[in-house]
Every structure is written in C-alpha cells, then in structure tokens.
C-alpha positions, 0 to 999 in steps of 0.5 A, spaced: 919 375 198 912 375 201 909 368 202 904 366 198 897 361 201 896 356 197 890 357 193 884 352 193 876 354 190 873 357 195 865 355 195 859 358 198 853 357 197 845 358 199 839 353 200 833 356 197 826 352 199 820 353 195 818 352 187 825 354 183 825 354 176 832 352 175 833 353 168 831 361 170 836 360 176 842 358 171 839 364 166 840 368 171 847 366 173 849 366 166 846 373 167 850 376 172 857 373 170 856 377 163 855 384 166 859 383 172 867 384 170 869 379 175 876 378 174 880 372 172 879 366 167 871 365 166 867 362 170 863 356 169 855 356 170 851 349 171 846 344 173 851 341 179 849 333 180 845 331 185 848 328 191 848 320 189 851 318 195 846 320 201 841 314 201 835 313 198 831 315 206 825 320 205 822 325 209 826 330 214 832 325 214 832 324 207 832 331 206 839 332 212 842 326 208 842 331 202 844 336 204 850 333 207 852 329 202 852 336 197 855 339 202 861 334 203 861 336 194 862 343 195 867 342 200 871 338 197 874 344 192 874 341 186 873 342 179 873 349 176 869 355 178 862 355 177 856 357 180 852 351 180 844 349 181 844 342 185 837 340 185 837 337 192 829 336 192 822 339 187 822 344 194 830 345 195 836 348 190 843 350 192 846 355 189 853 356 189 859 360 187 865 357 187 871 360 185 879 362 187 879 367 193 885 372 188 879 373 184 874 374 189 874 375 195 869 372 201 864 378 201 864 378 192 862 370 193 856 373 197 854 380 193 855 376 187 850 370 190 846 376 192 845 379 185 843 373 181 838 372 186 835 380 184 837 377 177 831 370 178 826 376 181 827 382 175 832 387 180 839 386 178 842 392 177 849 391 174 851 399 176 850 397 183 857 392 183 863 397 181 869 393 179 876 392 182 878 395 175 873 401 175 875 402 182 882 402 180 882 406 174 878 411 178 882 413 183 878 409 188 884 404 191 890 405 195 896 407 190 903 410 191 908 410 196 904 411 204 906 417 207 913 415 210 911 417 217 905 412 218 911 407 215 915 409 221 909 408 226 909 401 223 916 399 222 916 401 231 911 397 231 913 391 228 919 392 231 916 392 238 913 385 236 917 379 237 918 375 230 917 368 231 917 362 225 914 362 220 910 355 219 911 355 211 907 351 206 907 343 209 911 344 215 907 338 219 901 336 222 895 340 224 889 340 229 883 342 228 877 344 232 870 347 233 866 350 238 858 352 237 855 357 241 848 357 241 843 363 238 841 365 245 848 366 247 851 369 241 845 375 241 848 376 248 856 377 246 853 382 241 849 386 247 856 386 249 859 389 243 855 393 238 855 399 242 862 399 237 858 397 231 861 390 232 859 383 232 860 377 237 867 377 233 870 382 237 869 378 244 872 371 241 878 376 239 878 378 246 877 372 250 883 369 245 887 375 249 886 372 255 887 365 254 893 367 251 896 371 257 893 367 262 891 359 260 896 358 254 902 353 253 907 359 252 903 365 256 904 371 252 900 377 249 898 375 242 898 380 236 893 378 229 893 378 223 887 380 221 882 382 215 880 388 213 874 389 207 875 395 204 869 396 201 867 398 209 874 401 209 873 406 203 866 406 202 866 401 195 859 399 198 857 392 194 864 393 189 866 385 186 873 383 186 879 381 191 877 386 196 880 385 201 887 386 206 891 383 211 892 388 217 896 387 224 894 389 231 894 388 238 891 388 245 893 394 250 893 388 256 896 394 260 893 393 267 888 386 265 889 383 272 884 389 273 879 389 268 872 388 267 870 384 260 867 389 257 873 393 258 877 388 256 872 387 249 873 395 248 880 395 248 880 389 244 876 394 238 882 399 240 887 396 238 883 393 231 881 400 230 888 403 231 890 398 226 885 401 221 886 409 222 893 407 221 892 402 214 897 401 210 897 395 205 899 389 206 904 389 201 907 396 202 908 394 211 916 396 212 917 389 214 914 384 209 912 377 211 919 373 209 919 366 205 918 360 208 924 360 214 923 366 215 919 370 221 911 373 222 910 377 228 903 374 229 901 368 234 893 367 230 890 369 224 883 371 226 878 372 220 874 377 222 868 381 219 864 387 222 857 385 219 857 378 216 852 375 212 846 372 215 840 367 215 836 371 219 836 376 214 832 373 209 828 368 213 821 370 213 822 376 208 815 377 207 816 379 199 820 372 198 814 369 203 809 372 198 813 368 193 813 361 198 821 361 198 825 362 203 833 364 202 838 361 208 846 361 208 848 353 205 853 349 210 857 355 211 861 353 217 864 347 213 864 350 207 869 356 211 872 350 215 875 348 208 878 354 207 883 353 213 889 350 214 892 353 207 895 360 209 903 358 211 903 364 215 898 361 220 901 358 227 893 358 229 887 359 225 881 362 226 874 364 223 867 365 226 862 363 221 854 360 221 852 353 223 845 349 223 846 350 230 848 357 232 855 361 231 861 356 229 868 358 232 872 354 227 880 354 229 885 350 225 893 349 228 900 348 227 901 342 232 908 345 233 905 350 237 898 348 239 897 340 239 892 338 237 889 336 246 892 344 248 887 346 241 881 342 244 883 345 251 882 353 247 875 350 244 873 348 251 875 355 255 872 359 250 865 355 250 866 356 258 869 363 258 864 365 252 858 362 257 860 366 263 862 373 260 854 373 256 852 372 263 855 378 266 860 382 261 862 386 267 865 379 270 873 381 272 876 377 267 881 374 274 875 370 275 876 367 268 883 365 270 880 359 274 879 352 270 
C-alpha cells in the first residue's frame, strides 16, 4: 500500500498594484475556469473578504499590516477551492488560486493565475493549456509497464540504499526553520550553477550533501526525494493538471574530502539527471513506499524546481508599466511554508521558495530525526556555507567542515 500525504488546499496567489477592475478580474477567472478542464469538483470564483484584522494604520505600515493579515487568510487553507480577488487597497488586489494540490499541481496553480491574467487584458488562448486528460487520451503521458531492464536498474538501486522508517501520519512532534538568503547572494549561487541549466536550487541540494556527510547528527550520504515536472520532462509546454512525480536519487561522494564546490554542484546534477534519464513513475518503482510502519530509502524530500516563477519577471514589464500596474508573486514563501509538514514520508522537508527579502529556504522536521535545536544548526551552516561557497565556488569543500 502506498502512503498517502494528507491533503489541504494548497494557495498561491499575485499581488497586483495599480487600477484593477474587480469585477472584470472575477469575469475572467470565471473565464478561465470555464475553457480550461481542470480536473476535480468545480472550483469557486469570488470577491475574498478584505483583511478585518490588520488595524486601522494608514501609509506603507497600513498597507504591510494588510498584506500580512491576507496573508495569514490564504495560508490557513481553509474553505473550498476558489480563486478569490481580495481587495487589499483602491491601488492593491490579490489574486489567488486555491485548490487541492491532486487536482493541480504547484506549476498549473501558477499557469493558470497566468491565464486569467491574459484573460483581464484580451490574450487568453485556452488551446495554449492541454489538459491532463488530452494529454492522456493522446498518448502523451507515461502508460504500460516500464521496460524491465530500467525496473532492474532501479530495484539495485533501491536495494543499495538503506531503508529507514517511515515517519507516518501524525508520528510526533516537528520543527520547523527558515533561512533567507538575500538577492546578491542568490544571483551568485546561480552563477555557479547555470552552466547546467539549474537555479540556485541545485547548490542548496548539494550543500545538504555535505551537512550530512560532515556536520549531521548521524553522518551518512543522504539519498532525496524529489520532484520532476513533466511538462520540462516531456515537453507538455503550459499543460494543466497533476503534473508532477516523485523521482529518488543520490549524490556520487566518491572522493568528497577532494573537491572543489563547483564540483560537488556538478555531481549534484548528475545524480538528479541520472535519476531523470532513467524516470520511471513513481507508482510503478519495483519497491513502492510501504504504509505507515513500513520503511522509505530517503533522508529529506527536497522540492525542487529547475525554472521557478518569479517576481523579477514581471516587475517593470513595460506593457504592464504603460497599464500603470505592476504583477509580483503574493507572500510565496509562507503560502509554500503551509504546504510542509503534510507528507508522511518526509523525515526532513525542504522547499526554496521567494520572500519579501530574498530566497527562502523553508525546512520542516521529524524531531525524531532532527530536533528542533539540530534543524536551527542546518539553517544556520547553510547560511554560512552558502555565504562562503558564493564567494568562491572553487572552495575546497574540507574548508566547509569547520563550524
């Protein structure tokens, strides 16, 4: 029996600035949802209630006070799906999806903001998002039995790693922590990794290599869970739908003590890429995840994406600048931070997500496994570590091993 992760709605949402017309948004939405076949029972489209809890404080503080309040509202999960215009201001609104992540995934919450915003403006084009169901029926998604020499590969590798206990629904108490990682230095870490068409992601992953071997409770070489969009994987382009898999892999540490970090952040790619050429659906594996009780071979579910959505890419568009609008990303991080904690697999738990300040790297613990001091002590290393490593990708990682 597979286990399943405990399902709550999961919200993303954009902060629009500039003069909106609401009731136009919400036509739109409604729009959208009609020429797209998302899946699932139908989704909600309404005016979300304005923050009443934020105080009555004008000018920029006001203003932060609102956007935390409706923050805290999205974040709580509750409700039915929707997507919701909350009127913050005259100048501000949120817009925001919220919806069961089996229906959606993270990406198609995203894609399909995106499209009710080419709604509002004249430029949706609902051809331009297949969905999971044409994409099944045309052949496009992953069907049949995997060819059994790749099951082979896999059942070795799983016999390779050592199975440790599956945490399982409600087993205890968790930590949790978050490290911020300013804009400066994040632009560096992606220096250091673009050449393989990766993001700053890639280096976290593989300063986690090194905590682990060097500086964790229980030294070891960790092996993640992970995700892979097959839209990126099959080229579904801006697909809707559950899209999204679960894929296993490691990091070759043969020879660490000797290496550079660039080298350590190519290796890191290979073993993610090696678990990608070699893709089997999840369900299909040779050794599916057992029910609670039962064992998991990896140490932290990482969720990983190669090109996430960004602020950057819409701040200062010049056709939305003509408008006298700006479209950024909505209280990502905390939104994300929500979505942790739910997957009964995951001793450690980690996203990277956008904040108001930077990069947030969100980490969530089984304190069986990681207390909630020795998860603070991760936050901690990787923020110095990260800091060192964007300084000098060619550090030898034995200088990393000093605290």
């Amino acid at each position: 029996m597979t286990v399943q992760a405990t399902y709550r709605l999961r919200t993303r949402a954009l902060l629009i600035t500039g003069v909106i017309d609401e009731d136009r948004l919400l036509q739109s939405a409604a729009e959208v949802l009609s020429a797209l076949p998302v899946p699932g029972p139908g989704i909600l489209v309404t005016a979300g209630r304005p923050p009443n809890d934020a105080g009555h404080a004008t000018g920029a503080s006001g203003a932060a006070d609102r956007r935390r309040a409706a923050g805290r509202t999205l974040a709580a999960g509750t409700g039915d799906p929707c997507v919701q215009a909350v009127r913050l201001s005259p100048d501000e609104l949120v817009l925001a999806v919220s919806v069961d992540p089996r229906w959606l995934d993270a990406r198609s919450v995203y894609l399909v903001l995106g499209a009710v915003m080419q709604a509002y403006f004249g430029r949706f084009r609902p051809t331009d998002y297949p969905s999971f169901e044409r994409l099944s029926r045309d052949g496009r998604l992953p069907a049949g039995t995997p060819a059994p020499t790749r099951l082979s590969a896999w059942q070795r590798r799983l016999d390779r790693w050592p199975a440790g206990p599956c945490p399982g629904e409600g087993a205890g108490p968790r930590a949790t922590a978050r490290l911020t990682i300013g804009p400066d230095r994040w632009i560096r870490l992606n220096q250091v990794t673009h050449h393989s068409g990766n993001t700053g992601s890639i280096a976290v992953i593989a300063l986690l290599s090194w905590w682990f071997r060097v500086r964790a409770p229980r030294p070891r070489t960790p092996v993640y869970a992970s995700t892979l969009d097959l839209r990126e994987y099959l080229g579904l382009g801006t697909a809707i739908g559950p899209l999204t898999d679960r894929i296993v892999f490691d990091v070759d540490e043969s020879g660490l003590s000797g290496m550079t970090f660039a080298e350590l952040v190519a290796r890191t790619h290979a073993g993610l890429l090696d678990a990608v050429v070699r893709y089997v659906p999840f369900s299909r594996l040779p050794q599916p995840v057992l029910s609670p009780g039962g064992r998991v071979p990896w140490d932290v579910v990482v969720h990983y994406c190669r090109s996430p959505p960004s602020s950057a890419r819409t701040r200062g568009e010049d056709s939305l600048a003509t408008r006298g609008m700006s479209i950024e990303l909505f209280d990502e991080a905390n939104l994300a931070a929500a979505d942790l904690g739910h997957d009964p697999t995951a001793s450690l738990e980690l996203d990277v997500t956008e904040d108001a300040e930077g990069i947030a790297i969100l980490m969530d613990a089984d304190c069986r496994v990681l207390s909630a001091e020795q998860l603070q002590e991760l936050a901690a290393d990787l923020d110095t570590m990260s800091g060192a490593v964007a300084h000098d990708p060619d550090i030898p990682m034995t200088r990393l091993a000093r605290r």
